[in-house]
C-alpha positions in Angstrom: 98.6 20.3 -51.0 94.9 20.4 -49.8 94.6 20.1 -45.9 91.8 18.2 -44.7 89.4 19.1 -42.0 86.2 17.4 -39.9 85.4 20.4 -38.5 82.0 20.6 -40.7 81.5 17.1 -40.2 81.6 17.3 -36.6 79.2 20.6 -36.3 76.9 18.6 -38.8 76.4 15.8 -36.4 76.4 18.0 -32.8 73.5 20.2 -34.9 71.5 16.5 -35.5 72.1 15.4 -32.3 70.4 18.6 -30.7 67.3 18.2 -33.1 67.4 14.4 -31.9 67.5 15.6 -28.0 65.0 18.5 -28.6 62.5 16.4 -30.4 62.5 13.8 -27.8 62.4 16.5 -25.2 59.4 17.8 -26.9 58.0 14.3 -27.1 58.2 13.0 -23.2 56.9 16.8 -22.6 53.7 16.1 -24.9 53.3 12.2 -23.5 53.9 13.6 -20.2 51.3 16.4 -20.9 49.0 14.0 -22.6 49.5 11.2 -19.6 48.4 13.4 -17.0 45.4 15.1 -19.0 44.2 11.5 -19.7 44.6 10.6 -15.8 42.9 13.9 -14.6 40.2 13.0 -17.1 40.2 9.1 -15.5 40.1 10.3 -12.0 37.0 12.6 -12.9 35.1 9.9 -14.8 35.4 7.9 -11.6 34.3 10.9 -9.2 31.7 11.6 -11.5 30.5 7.5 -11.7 31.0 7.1 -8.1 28.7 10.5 -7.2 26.6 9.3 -9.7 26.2 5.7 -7.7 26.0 7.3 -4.0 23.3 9.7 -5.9 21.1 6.5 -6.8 21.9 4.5 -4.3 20.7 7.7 -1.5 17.4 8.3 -4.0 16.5 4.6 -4.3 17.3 4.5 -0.6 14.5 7.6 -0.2 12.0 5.9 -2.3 12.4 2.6 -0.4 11.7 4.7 3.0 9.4 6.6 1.9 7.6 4.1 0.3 7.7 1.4 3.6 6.5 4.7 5.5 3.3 4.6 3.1 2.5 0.9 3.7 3.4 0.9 7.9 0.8 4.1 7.8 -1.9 2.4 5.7 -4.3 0.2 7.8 -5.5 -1.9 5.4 -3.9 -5.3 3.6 -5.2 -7.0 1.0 -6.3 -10.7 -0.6 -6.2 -11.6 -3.7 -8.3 -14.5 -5.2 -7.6 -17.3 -7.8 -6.4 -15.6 -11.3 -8.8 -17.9 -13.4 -11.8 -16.6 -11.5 -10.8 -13.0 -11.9 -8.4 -12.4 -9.2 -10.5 -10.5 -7.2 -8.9 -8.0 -4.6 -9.7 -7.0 -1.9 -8.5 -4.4 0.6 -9.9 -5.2 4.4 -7.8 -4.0 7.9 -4.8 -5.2 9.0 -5.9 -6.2 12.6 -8.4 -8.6 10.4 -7.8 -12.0 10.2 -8.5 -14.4 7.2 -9.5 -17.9 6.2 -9.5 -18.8 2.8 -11.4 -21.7 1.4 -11.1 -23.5 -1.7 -11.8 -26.9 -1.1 -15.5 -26.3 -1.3 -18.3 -26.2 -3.4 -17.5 -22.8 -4.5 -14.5 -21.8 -6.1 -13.8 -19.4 -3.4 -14.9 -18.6 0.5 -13.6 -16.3 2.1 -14.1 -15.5 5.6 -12.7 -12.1 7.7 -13.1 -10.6 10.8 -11.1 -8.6 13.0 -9.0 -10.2 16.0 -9.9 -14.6 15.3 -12.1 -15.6 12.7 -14.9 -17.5 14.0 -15.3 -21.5 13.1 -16.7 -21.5 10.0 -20.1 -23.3 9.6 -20.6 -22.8 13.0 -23.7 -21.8 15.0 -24.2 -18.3 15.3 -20.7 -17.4 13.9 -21.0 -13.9 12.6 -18.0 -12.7 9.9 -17.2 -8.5 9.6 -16.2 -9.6 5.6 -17.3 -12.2 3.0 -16.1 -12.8 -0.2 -17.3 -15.5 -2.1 -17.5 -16.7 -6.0 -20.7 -18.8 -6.3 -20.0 -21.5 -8.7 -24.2 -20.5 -9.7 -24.6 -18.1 -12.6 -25.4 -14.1 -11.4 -29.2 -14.4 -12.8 -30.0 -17.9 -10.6 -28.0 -16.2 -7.5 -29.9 -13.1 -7.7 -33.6 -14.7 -7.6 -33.3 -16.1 -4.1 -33.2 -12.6 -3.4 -35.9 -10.8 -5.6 -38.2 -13.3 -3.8 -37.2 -12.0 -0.7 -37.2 -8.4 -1.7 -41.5 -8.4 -1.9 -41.5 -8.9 1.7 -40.1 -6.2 2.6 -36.8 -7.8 4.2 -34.4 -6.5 2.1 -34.0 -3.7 -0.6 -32.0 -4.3 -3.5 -30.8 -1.2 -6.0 -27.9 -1.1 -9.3 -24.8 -1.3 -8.1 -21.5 -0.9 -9.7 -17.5 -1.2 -8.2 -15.9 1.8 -8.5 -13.2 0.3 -10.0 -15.1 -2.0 -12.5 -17.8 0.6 -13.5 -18.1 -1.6 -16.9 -19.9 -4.5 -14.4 -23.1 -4.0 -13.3 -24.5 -5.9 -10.1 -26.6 -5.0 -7.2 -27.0 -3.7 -3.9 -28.4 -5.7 -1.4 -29.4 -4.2 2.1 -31.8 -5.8 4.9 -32.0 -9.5 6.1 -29.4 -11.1 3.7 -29.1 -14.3 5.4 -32.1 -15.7 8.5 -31.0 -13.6 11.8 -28.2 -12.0 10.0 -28.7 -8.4 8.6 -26.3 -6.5 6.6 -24.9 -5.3 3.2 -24.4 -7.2 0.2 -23.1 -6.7 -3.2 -23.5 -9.4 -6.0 -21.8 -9.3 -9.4 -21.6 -11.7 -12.2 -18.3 -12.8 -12.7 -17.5 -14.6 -16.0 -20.2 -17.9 -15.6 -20.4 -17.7 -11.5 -21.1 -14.6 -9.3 -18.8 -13.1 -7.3 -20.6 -11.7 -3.8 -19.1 -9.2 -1.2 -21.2 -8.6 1.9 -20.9 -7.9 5.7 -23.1 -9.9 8.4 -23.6 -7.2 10.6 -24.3 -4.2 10.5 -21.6 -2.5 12.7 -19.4 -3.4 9.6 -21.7 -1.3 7.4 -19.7 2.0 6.6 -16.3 0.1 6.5 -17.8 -2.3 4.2 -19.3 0.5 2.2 -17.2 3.2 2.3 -13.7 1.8 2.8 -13.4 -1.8 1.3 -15.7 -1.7 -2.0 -14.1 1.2 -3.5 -11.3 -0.3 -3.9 -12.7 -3.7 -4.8 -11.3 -5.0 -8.7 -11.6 -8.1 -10.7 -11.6 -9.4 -14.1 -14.7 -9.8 -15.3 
């Protein structure tokens, strides 16, 4: 008689149960492995976005200082005029004040002078800046001048802005206006004329030297 025996059977099933456990040993080792490697690699992302962000936030923090250090050190402001007549700028100090007419006959008055402007119209009112666009074309502007120029009040010579080297205007220099002496420069601006001068002539070199270089418009 054949005797019958499960000890095959039974080291068949311990040897797939040891695979089973080894494999899933293996398994929670790699998702373990991989788990930590993909959080290492999180953590790192956000060091390197967050040094990133304090890196930005310090250099637009620079540029925002340095640049506010730029402007509290420069001593002039600026006014700019109506955009359809050229929006004309102009640079002039900051312990200038300004009144700005456009309710006139021109399309633009402009009065400065340091400390209170003076009342405008008024008698004997002397301004350090004007800027004005004459709603009169350059060429009818410029004769009241030439007139003036034969008696020997005034001198006028080319001139062209700095900034506008395209435009070509002139220089006016003497008795610009009765009992006011001082600089002038008119230009024609599209159909008016756009004029830039200084009533007296303690405003001469600023006028000159500091405010028209940086003069623009749009012809």
């Amino acid at each position: 008689m054949q005797k019958l025996t499960t000890s095959g059977s039974i080291s068949a099933l311990l040897m797939a149960f040891i695979g089973v456990c080894v494999v899933l040993i293996v398994s929670l080792v790699f998702g373990f492995s991989y788990y930590s490697k993909a959080n290492k690699y999180k953590n790192d992302a956000d060091t390197l976005v967050a040094q990133a962000v304090a890196a930005a936030e310090a250099k637009q923090a620079t540029q925002l200082e340095n640049q506010f250090k730029v402007e509290s050190e420069n001593p002039f402001t600026s006014y700019t005029g109506p955009s359809q007549y050229g929006s004309v700028y102009v640079p002039y100090p900051k312990n200038w004040s300004g009144y700005i007419n456009t309710s006139g006959s021109n399309p633009l008055d402009a009065y400065f002078n340091p400390g209170v402007v003076p009342s405008v119209g008024g008698s004997g009112s002397v301004y350090a800046l004007r800027v004005q666009i004459n709603a009169n074309p350059y060429s009818q502007q410029l004769q009241q001048y030439t007139s003036q120029q034969q008696s020997s009040k005034l001198s006028i010579t080319p001139f062209q802005l700095k900034k506008v080297p395209q435009v070509t205007g002139v220089l006016i220099q003497g008795q610009i206006e009765p009992n006011k002496t001082g600089d002038m420069v008119m230009l024609p601006d599209r159909t008016n004329t756009l004029e830039l001068w200084t009533e007296s002539t303690s405003y001469n070199s600023i006028f000159l030297n500091q405010i028209l270089p940086s003069v623009t418009f749009s012809p």
